[in-house]
BALOBA-1460 file (C-alpha; in Angstrom, 3 decimals):
// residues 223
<rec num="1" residu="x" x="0.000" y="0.000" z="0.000"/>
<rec num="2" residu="x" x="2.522" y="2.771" z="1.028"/>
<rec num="3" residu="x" x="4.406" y="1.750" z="-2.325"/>
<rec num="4" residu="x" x="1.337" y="2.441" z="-4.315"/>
<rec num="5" residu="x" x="0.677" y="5.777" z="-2.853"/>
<rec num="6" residu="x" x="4.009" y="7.063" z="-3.057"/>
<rec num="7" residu="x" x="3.792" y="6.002" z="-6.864"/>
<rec num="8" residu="x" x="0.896" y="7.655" z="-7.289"/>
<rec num="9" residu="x" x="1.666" y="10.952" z="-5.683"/>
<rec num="10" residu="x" x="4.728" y="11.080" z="-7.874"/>
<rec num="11" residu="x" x="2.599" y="10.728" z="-10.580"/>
<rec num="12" residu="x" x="-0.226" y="13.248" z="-9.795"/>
<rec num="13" residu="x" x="3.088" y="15.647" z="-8.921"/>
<rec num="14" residu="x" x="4.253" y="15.830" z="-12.256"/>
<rec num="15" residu="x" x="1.144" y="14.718" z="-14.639"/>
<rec num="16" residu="x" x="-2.245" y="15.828" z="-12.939"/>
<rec num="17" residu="x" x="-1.881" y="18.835" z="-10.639"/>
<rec num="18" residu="x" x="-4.778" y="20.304" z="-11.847"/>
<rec num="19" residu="x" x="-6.689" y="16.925" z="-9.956"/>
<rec num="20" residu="x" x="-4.517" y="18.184" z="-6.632"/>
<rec num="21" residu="x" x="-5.821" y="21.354" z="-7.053"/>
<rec num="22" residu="x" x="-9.400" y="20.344" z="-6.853"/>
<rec num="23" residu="x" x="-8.649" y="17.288" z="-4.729"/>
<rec num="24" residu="x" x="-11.171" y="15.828" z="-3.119"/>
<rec num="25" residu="x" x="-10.129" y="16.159" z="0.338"/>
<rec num="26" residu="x" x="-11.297" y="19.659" z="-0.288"/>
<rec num="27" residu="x" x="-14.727" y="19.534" z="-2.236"/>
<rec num="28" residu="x" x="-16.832" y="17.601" z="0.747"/>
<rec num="29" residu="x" x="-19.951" y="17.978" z="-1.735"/>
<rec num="30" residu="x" x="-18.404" y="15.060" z="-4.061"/>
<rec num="31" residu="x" x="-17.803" y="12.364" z="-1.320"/>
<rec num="32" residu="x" x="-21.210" y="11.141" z="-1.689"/>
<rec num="33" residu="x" x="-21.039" y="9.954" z="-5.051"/>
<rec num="34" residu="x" x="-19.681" y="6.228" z="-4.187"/>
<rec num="35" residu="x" x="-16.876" y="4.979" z="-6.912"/>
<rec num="36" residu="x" x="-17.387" y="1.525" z="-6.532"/>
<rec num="37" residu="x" x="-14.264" y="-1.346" z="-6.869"/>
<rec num="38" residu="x" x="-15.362" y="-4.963" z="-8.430"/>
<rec num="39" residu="x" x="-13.450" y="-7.609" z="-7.974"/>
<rec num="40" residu="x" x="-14.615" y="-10.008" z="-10.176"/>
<rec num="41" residu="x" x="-15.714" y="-14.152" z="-9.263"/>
<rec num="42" residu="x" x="-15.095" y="-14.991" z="-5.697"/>
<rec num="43" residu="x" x="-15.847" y="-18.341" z="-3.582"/>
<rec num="44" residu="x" x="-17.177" y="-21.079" z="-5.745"/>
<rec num="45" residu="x" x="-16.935" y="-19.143" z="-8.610"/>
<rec num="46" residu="x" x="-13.145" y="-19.074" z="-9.586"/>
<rec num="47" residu="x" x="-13.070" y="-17.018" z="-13.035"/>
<rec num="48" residu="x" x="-10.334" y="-18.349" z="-14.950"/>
<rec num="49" residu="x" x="-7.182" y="-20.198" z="-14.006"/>
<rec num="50" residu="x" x="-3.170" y="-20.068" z="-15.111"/>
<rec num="51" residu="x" x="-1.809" y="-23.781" z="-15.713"/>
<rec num="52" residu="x" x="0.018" y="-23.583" z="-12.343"/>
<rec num="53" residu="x" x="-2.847" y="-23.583" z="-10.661"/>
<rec num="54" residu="x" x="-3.181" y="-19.679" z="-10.011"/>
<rec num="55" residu="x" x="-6.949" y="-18.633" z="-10.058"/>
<rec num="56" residu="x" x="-8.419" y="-15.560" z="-11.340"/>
<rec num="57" residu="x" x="-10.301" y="-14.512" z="-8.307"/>
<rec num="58" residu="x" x="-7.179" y="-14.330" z="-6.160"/>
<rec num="59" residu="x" x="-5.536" y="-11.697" z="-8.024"/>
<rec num="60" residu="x" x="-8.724" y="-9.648" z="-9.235"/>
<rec num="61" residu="x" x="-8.974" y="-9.574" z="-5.077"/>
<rec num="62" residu="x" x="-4.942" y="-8.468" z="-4.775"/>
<rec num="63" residu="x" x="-5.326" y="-5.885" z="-7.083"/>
<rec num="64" residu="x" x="-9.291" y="-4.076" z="-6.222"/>
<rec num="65" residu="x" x="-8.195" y="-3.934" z="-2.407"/>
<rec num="66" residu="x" x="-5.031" y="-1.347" z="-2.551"/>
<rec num="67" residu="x" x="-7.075" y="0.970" z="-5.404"/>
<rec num="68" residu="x" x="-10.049" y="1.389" z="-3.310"/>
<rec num="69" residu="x" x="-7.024" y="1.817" z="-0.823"/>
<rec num="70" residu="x" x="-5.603" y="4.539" z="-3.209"/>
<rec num="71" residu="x" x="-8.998" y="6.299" z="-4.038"/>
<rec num="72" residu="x" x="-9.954" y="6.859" z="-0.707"/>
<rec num="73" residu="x" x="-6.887" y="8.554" z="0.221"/>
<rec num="74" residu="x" x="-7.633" y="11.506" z="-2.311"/>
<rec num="75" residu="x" x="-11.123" y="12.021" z="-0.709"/>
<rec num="76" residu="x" x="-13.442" y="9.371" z="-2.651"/>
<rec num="77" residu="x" x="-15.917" y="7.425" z="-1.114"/>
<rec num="78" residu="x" x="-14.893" y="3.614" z="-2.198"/>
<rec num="79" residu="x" x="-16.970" y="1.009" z="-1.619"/>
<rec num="80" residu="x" x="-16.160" y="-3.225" z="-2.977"/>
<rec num="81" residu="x" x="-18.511" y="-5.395" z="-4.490"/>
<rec num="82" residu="x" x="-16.487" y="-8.090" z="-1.558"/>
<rec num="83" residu="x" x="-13.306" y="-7.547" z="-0.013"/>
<rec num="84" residu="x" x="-12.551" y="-11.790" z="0.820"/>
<rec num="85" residu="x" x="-13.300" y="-14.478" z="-1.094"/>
<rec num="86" residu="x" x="-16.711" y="-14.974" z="-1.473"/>
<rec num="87" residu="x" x="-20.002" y="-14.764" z="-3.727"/>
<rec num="88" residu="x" x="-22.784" y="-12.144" z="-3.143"/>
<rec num="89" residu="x" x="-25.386" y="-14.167" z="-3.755"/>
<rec num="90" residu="x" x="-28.356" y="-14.948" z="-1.770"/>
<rec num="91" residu="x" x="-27.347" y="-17.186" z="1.229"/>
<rec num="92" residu="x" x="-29.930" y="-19.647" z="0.443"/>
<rec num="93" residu="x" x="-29.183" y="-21.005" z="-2.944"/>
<rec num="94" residu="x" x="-27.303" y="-23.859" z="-3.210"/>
<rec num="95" residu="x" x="-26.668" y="-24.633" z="-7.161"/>
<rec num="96" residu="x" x="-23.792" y="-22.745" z="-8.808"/>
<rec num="97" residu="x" x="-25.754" y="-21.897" z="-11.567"/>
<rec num="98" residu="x" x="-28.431" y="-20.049" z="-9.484"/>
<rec num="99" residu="x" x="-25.627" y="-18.698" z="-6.791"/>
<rec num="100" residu="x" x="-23.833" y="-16.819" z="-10.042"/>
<rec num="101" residu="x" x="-27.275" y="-15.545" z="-11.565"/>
<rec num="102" residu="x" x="-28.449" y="-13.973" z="-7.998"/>
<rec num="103" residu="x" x="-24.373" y="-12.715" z="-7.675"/>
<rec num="104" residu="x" x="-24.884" y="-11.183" z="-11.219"/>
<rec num="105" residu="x" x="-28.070" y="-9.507" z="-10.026"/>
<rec num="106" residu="x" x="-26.624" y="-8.296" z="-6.757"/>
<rec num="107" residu="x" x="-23.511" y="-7.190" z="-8.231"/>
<rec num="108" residu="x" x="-25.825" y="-4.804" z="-10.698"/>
<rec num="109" residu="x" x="-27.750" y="-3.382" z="-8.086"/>
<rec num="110" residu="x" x="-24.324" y="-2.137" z="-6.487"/>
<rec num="111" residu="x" x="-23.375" y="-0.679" z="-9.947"/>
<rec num="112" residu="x" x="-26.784" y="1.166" z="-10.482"/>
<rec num="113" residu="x" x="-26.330" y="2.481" z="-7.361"/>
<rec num="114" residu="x" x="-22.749" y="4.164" z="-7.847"/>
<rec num="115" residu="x" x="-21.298" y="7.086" z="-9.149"/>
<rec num="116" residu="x" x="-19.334" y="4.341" z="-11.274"/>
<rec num="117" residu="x" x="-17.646" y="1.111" z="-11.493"/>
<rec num="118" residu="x" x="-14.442" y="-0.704" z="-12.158"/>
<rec num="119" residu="x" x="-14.781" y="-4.744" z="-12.617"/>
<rec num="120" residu="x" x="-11.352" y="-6.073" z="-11.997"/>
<rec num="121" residu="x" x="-10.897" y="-9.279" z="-14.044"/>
<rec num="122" residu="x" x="-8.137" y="-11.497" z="-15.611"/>
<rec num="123" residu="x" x="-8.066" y="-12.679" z="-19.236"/>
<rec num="124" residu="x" x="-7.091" y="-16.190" z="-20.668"/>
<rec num="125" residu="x" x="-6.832" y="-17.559" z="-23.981"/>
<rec num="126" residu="x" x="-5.685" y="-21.102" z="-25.404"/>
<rec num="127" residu="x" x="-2.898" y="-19.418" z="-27.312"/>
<rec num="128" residu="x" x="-0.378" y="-18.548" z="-24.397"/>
<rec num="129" residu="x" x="1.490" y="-15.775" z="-26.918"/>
<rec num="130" residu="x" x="-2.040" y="-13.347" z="-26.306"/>
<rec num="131" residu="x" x="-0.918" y="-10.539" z="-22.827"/>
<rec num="132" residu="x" x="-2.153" y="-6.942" z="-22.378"/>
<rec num="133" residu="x" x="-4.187" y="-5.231" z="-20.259"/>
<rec num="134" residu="x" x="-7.389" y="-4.864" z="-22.617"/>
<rec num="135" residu="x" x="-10.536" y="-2.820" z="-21.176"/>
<rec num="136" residu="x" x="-14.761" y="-2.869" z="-21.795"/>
<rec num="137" residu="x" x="-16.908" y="-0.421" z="-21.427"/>
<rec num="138" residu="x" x="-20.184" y="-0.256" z="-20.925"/>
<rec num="139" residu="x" x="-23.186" y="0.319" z="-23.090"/>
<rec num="140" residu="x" x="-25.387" y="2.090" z="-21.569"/>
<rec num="141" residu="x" x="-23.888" y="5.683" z="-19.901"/>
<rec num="142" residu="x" x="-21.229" y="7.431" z="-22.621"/>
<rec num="143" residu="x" x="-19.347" y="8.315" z="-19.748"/>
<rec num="144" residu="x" x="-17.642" y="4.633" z="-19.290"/>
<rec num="145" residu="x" x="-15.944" y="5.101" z="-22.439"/>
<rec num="146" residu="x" x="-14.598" y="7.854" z="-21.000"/>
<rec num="147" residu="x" x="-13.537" y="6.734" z="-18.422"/>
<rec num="148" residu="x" x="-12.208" y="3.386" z="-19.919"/>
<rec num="149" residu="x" x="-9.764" y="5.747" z="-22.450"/>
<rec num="150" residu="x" x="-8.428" y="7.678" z="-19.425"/>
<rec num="151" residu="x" x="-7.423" y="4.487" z="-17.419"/>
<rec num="152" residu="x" x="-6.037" y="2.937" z="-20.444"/>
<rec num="153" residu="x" x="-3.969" y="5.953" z="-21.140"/>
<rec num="154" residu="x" x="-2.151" y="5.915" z="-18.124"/>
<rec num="155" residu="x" x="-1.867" y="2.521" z="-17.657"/>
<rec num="156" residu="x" x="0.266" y="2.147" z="-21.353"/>
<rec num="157" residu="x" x="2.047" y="5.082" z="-20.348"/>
<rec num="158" residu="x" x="3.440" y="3.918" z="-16.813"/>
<rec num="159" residu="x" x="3.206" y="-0.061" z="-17.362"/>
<rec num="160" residu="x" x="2.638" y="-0.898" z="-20.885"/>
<rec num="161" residu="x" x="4.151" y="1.623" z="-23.720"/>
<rec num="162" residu="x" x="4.043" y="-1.362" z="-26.165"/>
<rec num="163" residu="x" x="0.113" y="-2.528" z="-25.784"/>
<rec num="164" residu="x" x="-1.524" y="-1.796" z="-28.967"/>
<rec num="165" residu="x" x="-5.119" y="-3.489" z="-27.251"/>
<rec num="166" residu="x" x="-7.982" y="-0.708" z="-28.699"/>
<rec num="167" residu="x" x="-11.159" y="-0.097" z="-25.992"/>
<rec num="168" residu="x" x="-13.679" y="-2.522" z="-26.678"/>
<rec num="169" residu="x" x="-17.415" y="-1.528" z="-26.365"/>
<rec num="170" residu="x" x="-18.900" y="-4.496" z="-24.287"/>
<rec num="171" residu="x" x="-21.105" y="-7.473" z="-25.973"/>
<rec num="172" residu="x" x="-23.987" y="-8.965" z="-25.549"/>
<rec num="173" residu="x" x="-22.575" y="-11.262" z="-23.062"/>
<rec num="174" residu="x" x="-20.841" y="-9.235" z="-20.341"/>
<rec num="175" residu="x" x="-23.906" y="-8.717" z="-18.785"/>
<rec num="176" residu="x" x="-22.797" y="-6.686" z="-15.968"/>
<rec num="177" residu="x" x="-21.650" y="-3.735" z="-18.482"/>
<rec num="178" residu="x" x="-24.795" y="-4.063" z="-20.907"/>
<rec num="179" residu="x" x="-27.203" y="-3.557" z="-17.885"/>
<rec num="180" residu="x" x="-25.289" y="-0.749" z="-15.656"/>
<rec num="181" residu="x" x="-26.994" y="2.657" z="-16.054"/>
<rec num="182" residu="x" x="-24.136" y="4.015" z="-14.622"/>
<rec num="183" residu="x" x="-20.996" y="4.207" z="-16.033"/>
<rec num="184" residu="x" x="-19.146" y="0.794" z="-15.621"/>
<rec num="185" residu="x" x="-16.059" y="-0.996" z="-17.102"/>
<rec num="186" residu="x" x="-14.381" y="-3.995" z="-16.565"/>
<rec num="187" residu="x" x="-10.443" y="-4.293" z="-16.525"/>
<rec num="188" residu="x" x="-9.002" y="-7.059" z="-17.504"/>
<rec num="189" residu="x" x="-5.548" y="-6.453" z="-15.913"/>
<rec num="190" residu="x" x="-3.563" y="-9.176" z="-17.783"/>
<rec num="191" residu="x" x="-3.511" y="-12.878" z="-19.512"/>
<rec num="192" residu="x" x="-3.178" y="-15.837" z="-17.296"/>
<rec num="193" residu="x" x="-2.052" y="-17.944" z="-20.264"/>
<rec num="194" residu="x" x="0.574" y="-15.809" z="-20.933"/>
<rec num="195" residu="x" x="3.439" y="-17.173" z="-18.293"/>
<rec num="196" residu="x" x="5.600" y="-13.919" z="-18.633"/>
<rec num="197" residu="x" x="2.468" y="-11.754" z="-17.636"/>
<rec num="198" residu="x" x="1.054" y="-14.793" z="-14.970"/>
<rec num="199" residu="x" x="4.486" y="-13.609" z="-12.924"/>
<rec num="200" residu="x" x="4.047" y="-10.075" z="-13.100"/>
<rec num="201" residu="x" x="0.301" y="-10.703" z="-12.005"/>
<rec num="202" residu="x" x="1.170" y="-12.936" z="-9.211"/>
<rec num="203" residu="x" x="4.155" y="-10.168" z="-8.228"/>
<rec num="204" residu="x" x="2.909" y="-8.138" z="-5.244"/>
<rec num="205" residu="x" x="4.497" y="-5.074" z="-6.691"/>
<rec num="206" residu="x" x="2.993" y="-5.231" z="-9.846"/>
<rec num="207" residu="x" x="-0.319" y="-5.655" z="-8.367"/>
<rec num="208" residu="x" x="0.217" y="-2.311" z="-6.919"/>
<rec num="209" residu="x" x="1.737" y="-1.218" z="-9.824"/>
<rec num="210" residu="x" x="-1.892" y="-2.147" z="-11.602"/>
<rec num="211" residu="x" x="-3.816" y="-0.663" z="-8.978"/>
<rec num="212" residu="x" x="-1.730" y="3.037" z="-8.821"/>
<rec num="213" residu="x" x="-2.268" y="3.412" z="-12.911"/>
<rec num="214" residu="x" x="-6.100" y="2.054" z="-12.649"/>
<rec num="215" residu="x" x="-6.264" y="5.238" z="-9.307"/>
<rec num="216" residu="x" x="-4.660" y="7.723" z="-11.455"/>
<rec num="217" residu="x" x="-6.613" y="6.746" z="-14.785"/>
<rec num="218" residu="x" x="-9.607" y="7.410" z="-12.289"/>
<rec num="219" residu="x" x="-7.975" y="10.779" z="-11.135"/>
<rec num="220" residu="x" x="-7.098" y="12.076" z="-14.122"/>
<rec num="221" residu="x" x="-10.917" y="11.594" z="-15.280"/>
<rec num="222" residu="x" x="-11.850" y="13.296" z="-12.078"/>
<rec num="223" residu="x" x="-15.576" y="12.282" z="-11.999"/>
């Protein structure tokens, strides 16, 4: 944590001092607009997985908890979809299928409810070459492309200069982002398959590198 503030505080030093001068600390009015942090899957619902065994709902975890960390210490009012490993579902459905749908539901209900979201996920595909942070935004508020193009900006320029990955407007099956009102995107931080990236995700540093670029993407919106 005290890593990823001191990174960031460099950064809004030199590249966003017009956010420090209408930090947050100082406009009370603004902390009741909730930004809320979404780390995607949780208990029985794992996400994705890397071949040694790392799962995707371990480091979407690792990552949310120091940027709601981050955003709070400029002033915003953070809250988590969960901040441990569990579902949100309703405690008294047993099937997986039903404990994801009512999660799903739940999770929306949070997002409606905020000033706007960030889904932290992890990508996989069967080709391990495939790495990048790539990011979704939502379909129904024009702010979370917004949004989406300042975090992606800033993470390129302080992580990855060489990721070519364009914004990607959200399909028909990421149902979180085609039903939020509010603005909503989901990160996904990095590829699983990819073994070079699986280290730098599983690297404690890195995670807080991730979560100071994601806070000052945020900042540098200044919603």
């Amino acid at each position: 944590m005290v890593i990823g503030c001191i990174l960031l505080a460099v950064y809004l030093a030199i590249n966003v001092n017009n956010v420090i001068r209408s930090s947050r600390l100082q406009n009370h009015a603004q902390t009741d607009k909730v930004l809320l942090i979404d780390p995607g899957h949780g208990g029985r619902d794992g996400g994705t997985s890397a071949s040694d065994g790392t799962v995707e709902k371990s480091i979407n975890l690792a990552i949310s908890m120091p940027l709601a960390d981050m955003l709070r210490v400029f002033g915003y009012t953070v809250e988590v979809t969960r901040d441990s490993d569990c579902m949100i579902c309703d405690s008294e459905l047993v099937p997986l299928r039903q404990q994801k749908i009512s999660d799903m539901k739940n999770r929306l209900k949070m997002y409606n409810k905020s000033r706007l979201t960030i889904s932290i996920h992890q990508n996989h595909f069967s080709q391990s070459r495939y790495h990048g942070t790539q990011i979704f935004y939502g379909t129904k508020n024009e702010e979370s492309k917004l949004l989406a193009a300042s975090i992606r900006q800033v993470v390129l320029e302080k992580l990855q200069p060489q990721n070519t990955r364009e914004l990607k407007k959200a399909t028909n099956d990421i149902y979180l982002l085609c039903n939020s009102t509010a603005p909503a995107i989901v990160i996904e931080c990095g590829f699983l398959s990819n073994s070079t990236e699986l280290s730098k995700l599983k690297d404690k540093d890195y995670q807080q590198k991730m979560a100071c670029a994601i806070a000052c993407g945020v900042l540098a919106y200044d919603p």
